[in-house]
N, C-alpha and C positions, 0 to 999 in steps of 0.2 A: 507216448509223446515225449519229446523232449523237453527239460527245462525252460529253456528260451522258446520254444512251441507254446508250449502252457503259459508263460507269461507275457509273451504278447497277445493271446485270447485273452486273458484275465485282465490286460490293460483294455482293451480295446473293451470289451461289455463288461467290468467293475466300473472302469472310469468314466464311458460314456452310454451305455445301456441302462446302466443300474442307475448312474447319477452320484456317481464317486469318486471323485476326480483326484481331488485332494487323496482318499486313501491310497488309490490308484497308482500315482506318483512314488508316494512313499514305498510302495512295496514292488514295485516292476520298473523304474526307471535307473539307472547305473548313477553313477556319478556325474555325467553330461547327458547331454540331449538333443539332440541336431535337428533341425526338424524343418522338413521340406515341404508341408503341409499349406496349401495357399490361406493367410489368415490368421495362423499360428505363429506365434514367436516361439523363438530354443528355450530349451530348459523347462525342467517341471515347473516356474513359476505360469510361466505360456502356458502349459496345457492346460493349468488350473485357471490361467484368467479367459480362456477361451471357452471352453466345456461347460463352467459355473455360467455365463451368456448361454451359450447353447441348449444347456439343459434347463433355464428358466425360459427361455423362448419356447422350447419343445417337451412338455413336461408328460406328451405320451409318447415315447419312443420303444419300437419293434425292431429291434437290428437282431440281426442272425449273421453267422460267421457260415457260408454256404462250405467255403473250401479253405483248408489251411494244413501247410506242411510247412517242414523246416528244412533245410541246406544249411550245415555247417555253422556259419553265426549269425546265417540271415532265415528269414521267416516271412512267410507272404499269406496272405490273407484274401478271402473274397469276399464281402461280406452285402447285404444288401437290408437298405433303410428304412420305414415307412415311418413320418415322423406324423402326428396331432390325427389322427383316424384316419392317414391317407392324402395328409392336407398335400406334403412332400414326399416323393421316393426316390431315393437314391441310389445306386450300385458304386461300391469302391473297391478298388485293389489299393492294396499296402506291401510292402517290404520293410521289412524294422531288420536294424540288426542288433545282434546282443552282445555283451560284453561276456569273458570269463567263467561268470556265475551267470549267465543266462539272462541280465538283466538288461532293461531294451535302451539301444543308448546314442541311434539313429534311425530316423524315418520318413518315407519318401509315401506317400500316395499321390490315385490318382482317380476324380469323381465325375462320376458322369448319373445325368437322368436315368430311373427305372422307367421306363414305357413301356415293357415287353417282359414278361416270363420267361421267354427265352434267353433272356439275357442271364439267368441264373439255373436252369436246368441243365441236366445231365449229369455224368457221373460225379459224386462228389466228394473221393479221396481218391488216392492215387493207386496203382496198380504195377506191380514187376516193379519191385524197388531195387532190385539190382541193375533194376536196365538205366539207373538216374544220368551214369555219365553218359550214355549211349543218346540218350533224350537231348541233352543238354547240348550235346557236339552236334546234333543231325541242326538244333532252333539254331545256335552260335552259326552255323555254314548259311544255313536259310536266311540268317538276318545278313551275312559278309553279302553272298553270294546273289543277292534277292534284290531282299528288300532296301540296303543303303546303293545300290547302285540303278534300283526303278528296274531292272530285266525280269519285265512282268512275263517275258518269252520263257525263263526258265521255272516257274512257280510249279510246273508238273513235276519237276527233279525232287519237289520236298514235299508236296501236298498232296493231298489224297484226290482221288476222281472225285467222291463222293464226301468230301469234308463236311460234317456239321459246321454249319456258322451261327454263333449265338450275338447277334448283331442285328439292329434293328433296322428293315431296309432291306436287307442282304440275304440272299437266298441260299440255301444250301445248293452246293456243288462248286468244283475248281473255276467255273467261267464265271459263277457270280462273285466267287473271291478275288480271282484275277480283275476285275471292270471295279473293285474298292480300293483296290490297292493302285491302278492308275491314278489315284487324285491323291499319294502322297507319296513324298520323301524321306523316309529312315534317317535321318542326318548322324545316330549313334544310336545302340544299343548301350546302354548306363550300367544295369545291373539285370543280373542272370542270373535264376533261384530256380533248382528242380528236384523233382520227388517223383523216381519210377516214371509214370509214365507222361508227368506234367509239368511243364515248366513256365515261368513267369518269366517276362522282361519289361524292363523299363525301359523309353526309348525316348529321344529328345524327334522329333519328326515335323515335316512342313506338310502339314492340312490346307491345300486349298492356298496357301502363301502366306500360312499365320505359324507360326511355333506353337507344337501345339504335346504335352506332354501326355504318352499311349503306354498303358500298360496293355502288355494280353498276356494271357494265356494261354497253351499250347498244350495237345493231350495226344502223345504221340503214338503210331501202330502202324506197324507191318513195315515200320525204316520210314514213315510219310505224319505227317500232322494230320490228324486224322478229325480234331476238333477244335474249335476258336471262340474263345470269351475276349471281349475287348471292351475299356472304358479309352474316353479322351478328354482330354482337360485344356481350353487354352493354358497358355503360358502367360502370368501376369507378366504385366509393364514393371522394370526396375524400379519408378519411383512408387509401384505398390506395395512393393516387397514388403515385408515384418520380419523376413528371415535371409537365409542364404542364396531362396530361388528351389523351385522345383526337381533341380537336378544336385 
């Protein structure tokens, strides 16, 4: 693993698995801290006055990092919750980026409900890491090509007949992908992070007529998305803000 691999796990369950936030900080966070996180203010003062709440509110926490690879100076995570014996379960994706030395010094997630297993099963590192740019360029056209223009008619050009979908509701195969994807609008693709045969995006998108902030995941084969993890987040109101906003 890489530097910035390794410490953004080490943030993510030193600082809020373990219950060490404060050390946390000190040893994974750069010189800034940008943080897009709903609820969280910038800077390691935020994460410390968030987390020290958090971790007295939930003082049994089970988090596991399901999936996590690195691109470059960004780093994505998949990680899923079960806080006070099951009271909450949560599934997140994350993108941090890191600075120079590896240390984390922006980040964006995005949280949705655990209801389902499926929503964290299947392969859980990546595969053909030479294929990373290949993966990246087939999601980049799917999301141009696709998904920010709603041509739910072309979704066979990138997606598998047979796609796994790990979304609650959603059935596996292309017709059940295609009839989810009619009830939203891609408005942007934000940030693009891949590893072999798996790639993340972060997407600002219109759910149903609400902004609503979508990471997935993409695990691609045979030139088609062959697999799909997806969480969704409204997008708070400006005057909720604490930070910069989700994107």
């Amino acid at each position: 693993m890489t530097t910035a691999l390794d410490n953004a796990r080490a943030l993510y369950l030193t600082g809020i698995r373990d219950g060490h936030p404060r050390e946390a900080v000190e040893r994974y966070l750069g010189e800034r801290y940008i943080q897009h996180s709903t609820g969280v203010k910038d800077g390691g003062d935020g994460f410390i006055e968030f987390f020290e709440a958090f971790i007295e509110r939930n003082p049994d926490r089970q988090i596991e990092i399901i999936r996590s690879f690195a691109d470059g100076d960004l780093v994505f995570l998949h990680a899923a919750q079960s806080l006070n014996g099951g009271g909450s379960r949560w599934i997140t994706m994350d993108i941090l980026q890191a600075d120079e030395d590896g240390r984390m010094i922006e980040h964006w997630d995005v949280i949705a409900e655990w209801v389902d297993d499926r929503q964290i099963d299947g392969p859980a590192a990546p595969v053909g890491l030479d294929r990373t740019a290949e993966s990246k360029a087939l999601v980049e056209r799917y999301a141009a090509d696709v998904l920010t223009q709603g041509r739910t008619d072309r979704v066979a050009d990138y997606v598998a007949e047979d796609i796994v979908a790990h979304e609650p509701g959603v059935a596996d195969g292309i017709e059940a992908m295609t009839a989810s994807l009619a009830r939203m609008r891609y408005i942007e693709a934000v940030l693009v992070a891949g590893s072999g045969d798996m790639v993340g995006m972060l997407s600002r998108v219109d759910l149903d007529g609400t902004e609503t902030a979508v990471m997935d995941l993409f695990r691609v084969a045979g030139g088609r998305v062959a697999e799909h993890w997806t969480v969704r987040e409204p997008v708070p109101p400006a005057e909720e803000l604490v930070n910069g906003g989700k994107f």
